[in-house]
C-alpha positions as CSV (number, residue, x, y, z in Angstrom):
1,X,110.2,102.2,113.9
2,X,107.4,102.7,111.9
3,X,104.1,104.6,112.7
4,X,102.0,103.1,109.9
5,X,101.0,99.2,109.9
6,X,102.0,98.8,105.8
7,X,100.1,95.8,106.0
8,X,96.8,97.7,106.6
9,X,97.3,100.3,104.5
10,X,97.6,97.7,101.9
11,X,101.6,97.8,100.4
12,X,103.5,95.3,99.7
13,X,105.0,94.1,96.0
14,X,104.3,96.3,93.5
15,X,102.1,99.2,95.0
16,X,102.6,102.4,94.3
17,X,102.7,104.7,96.9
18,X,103.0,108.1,97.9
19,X,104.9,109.0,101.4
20,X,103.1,112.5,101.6
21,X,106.1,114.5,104.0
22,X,108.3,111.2,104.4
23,X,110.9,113.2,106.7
24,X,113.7,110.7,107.3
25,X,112.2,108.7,104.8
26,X,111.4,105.5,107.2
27,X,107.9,104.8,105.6
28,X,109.6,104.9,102.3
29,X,112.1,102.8,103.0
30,X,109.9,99.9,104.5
31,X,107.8,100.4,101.8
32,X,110.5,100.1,99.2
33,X,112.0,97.0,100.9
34,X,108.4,95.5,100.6
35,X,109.1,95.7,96.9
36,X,106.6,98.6,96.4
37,X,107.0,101.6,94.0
38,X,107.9,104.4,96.4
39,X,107.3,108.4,95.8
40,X,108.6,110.6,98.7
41,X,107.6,114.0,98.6
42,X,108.9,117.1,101.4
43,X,108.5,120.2,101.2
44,X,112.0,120.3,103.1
45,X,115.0,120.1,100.3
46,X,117.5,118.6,102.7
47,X,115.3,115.8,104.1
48,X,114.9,115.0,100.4
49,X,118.2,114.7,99.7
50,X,118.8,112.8,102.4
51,X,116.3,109.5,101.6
52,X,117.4,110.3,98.0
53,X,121.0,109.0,99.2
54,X,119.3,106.7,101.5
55,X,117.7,104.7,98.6
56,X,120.5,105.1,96.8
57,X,122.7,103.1,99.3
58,X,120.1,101.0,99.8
59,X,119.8,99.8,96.5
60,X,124.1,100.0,96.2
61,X,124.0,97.7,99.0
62,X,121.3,95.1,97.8
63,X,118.6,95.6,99.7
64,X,116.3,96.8,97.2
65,X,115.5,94.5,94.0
66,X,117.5,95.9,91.1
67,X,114.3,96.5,89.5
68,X,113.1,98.5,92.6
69,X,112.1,101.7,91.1
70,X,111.6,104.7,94.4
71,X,111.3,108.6,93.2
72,X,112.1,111.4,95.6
73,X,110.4,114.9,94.9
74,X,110.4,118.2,96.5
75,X,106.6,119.8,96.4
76,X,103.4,121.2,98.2
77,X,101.0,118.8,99.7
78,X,98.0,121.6,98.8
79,X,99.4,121.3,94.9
80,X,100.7,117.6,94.7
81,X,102.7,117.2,91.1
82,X,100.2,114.2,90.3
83,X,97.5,113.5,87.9
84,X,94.2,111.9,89.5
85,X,94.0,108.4,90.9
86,X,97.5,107.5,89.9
87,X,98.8,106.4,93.5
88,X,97.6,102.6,95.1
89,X,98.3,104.0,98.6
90,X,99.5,107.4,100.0
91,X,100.9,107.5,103.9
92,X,100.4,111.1,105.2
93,X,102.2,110.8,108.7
94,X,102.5,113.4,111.1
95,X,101.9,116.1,108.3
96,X,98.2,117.4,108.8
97,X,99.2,119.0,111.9
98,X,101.6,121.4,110.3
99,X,99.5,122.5,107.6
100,X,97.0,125.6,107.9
101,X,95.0,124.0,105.0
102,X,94.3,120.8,106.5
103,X,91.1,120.4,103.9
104,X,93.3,121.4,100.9
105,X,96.3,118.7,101.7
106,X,93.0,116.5,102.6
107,X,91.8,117.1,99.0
108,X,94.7,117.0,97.2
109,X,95.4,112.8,98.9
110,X,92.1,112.3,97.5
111,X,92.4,113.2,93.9
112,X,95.9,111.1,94.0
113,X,94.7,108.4,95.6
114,X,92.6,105.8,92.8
115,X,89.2,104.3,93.9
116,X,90.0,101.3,96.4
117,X,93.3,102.8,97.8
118,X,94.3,103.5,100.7
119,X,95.2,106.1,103.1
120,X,96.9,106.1,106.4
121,X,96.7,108.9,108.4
122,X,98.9,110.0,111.7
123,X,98.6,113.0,113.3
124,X,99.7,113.4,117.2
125,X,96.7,111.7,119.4
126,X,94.5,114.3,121.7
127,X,95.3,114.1,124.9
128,X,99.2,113.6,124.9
129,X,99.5,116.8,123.0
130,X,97.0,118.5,124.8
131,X,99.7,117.9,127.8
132,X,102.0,119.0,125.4
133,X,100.7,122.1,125.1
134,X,99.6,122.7,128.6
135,X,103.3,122.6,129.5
136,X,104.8,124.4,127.2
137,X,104.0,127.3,124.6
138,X,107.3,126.7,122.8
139,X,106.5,123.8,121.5
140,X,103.5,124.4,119.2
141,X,104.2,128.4,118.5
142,X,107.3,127.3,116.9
143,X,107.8,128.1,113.0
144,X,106.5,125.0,111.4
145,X,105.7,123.5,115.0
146,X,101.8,122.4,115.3
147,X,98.4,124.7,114.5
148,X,96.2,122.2,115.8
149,X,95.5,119.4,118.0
150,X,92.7,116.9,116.3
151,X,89.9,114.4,117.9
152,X,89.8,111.2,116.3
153,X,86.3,112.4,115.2
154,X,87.3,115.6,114.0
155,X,89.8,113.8,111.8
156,X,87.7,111.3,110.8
157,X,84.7,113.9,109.8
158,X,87.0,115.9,107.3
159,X,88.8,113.2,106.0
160,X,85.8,111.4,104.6
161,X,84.0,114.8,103.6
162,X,86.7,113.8,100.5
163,X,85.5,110.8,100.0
164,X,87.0,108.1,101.8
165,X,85.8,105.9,104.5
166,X,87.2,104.8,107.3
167,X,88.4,100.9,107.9
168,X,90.3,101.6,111.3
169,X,92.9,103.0,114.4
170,X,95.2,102.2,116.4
171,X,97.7,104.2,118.2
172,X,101.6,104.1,118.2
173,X,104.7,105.0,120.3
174,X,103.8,104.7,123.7
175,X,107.3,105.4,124.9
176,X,107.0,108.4,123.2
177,X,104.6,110.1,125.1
178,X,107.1,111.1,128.3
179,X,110.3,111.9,126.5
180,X,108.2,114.7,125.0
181,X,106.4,115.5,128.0
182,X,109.5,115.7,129.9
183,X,110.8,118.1,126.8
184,X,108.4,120.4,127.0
185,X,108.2,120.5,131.3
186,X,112.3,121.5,131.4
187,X,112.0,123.5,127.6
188,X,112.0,122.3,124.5
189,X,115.1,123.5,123.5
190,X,116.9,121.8,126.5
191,X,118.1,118.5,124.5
192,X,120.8,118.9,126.6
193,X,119.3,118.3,130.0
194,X,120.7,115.6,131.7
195,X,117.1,113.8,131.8
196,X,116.3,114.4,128.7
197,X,119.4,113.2,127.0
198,X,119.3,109.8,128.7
199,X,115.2,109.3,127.4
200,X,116.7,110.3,124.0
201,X,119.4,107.3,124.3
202,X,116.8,104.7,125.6
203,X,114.6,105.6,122.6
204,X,117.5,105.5,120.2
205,X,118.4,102.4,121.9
206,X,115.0,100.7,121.7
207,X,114.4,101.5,118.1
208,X,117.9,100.3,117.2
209,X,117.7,96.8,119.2
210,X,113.8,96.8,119.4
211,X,114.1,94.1,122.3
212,X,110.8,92.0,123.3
213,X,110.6,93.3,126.7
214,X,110.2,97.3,125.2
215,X,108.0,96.2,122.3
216,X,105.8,94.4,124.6
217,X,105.8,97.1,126.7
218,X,105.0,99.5,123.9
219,X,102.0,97.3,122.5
220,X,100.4,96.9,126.4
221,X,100.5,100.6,126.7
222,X,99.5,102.3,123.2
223,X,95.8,101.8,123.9
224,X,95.7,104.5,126.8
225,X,99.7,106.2,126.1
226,X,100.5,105.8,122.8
227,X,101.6,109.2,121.2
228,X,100.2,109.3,117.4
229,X,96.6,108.3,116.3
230,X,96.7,106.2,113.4
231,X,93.9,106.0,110.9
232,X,93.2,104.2,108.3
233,X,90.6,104.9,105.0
234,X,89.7,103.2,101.9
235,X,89.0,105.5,98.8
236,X,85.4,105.7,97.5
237,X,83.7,105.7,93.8
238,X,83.5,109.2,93.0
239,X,85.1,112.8,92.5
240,X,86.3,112.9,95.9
241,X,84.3,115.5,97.2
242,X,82.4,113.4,99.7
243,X,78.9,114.1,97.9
């Protein structure tokens, strides 16, 4: 289940993108099924050995294009291995919320990112988190948990300060919203609450089967529930620095 719309950030055959703290790799994936050429960077050696396999076996198991060529890199998203305006699109999802230097990682998409590409942007929406938070301390003082909680504006504002501007939103994963709530009202650590566990199953269940009823569901509810802001920006003329 991805966050991102590819299709409005632009990949499909040939693109090359960077998945800025792919995680699990599912942006990556997609992206490399699309036929694009895929970097996915973490700063997290494990999760990059993991999509590593993952496109391995994907490509084993034919469905990637033998010529499908997919890179997976361990690095800092404040010192990005790149030269300038070598990527056609760069997803950055659920990543700016972690980092202290929000402008620097903001910077550094911009140099990669050439004039005309794209950037999609996710970071947890306002006022779900802010619930979130409300409930439960745990689950942003956490090592590596979340430093901030971001208005669409406030995103938007330092975003194109590097010289991008905005094309659009929307918001995803509606269902979501009250597994997490529900985490952080009996503790965040509790996975094993009876409650919890059984909104972990339906969620697993739903992304595996993704039946029309749920996705329907999902789309009718995003506007006012969904749990991630999704933005979208289109890289100006320039040196990035917004001037």
């Amino acid at each position: 289940m991805l966050t991102v719309d590819l299709g409005r950030a632009s990949v499909g055959r040939a693109t090359r993108l960077l998945d800025l703290g792919c995680g699990g790799g599912r942006h990556a994936f997609a992206a490399a099924r699309a036929g694009a050429e895929v970097v996915a960077l973490d700063a997290d050696a494990h999760e990059c050995r993991t999509v590593q396999a993952t496109l391995a076996a994907m490509l084993d198991a034919g469905e990637l294009e033998p010529s499908s060529r997919s890179a997976v890199l361990r690095g800092d998203a404040l010192r990005l291995p790149f030269v300038q305006a070598c990527f056609d699109a760069v997803v950055a999802s659920e990543i700016l919320e972690h980092v202290q230097d929000d402008r620097g990682a903001i910077t550094e998409l911009a140099r990669v990112l050439r004039p005309g590409g794209t950037l999609a942007v996710t970071v947890p929406r306002f006022w779900p988190e802010l619930v979130n938070w409300l409930l439960s301390r745990q689950y942003h003082e956490v090592e590596g948990g979340h430093i901030r909680i971001y208005r669409r504006s406030q995103l938007r504002r330092r975003v194109e300060q590097s010289g991008m501007r905005m094309l659009g939103a929307h918001h995803a994963h509606a269902l979501h919203t009250p597994y997490w709530w529900l985490r952080c009202l009996v503790g965040v650590s509790r996975e094993d609450h009876p409650l919890v566990a059984a909104y972990h199953r339906f969620l697993v269940w739903d992304i595996v089967r993704s039946p029309r009823l749920t996705r329907a569901v999902d789309r009718v509810l995003c506007p006012v529930l969904g749990k991630s802001l999704v933005v979208y920006f289109v890289r100006l003329p320039g040196d990035g620095s917004g001037r």
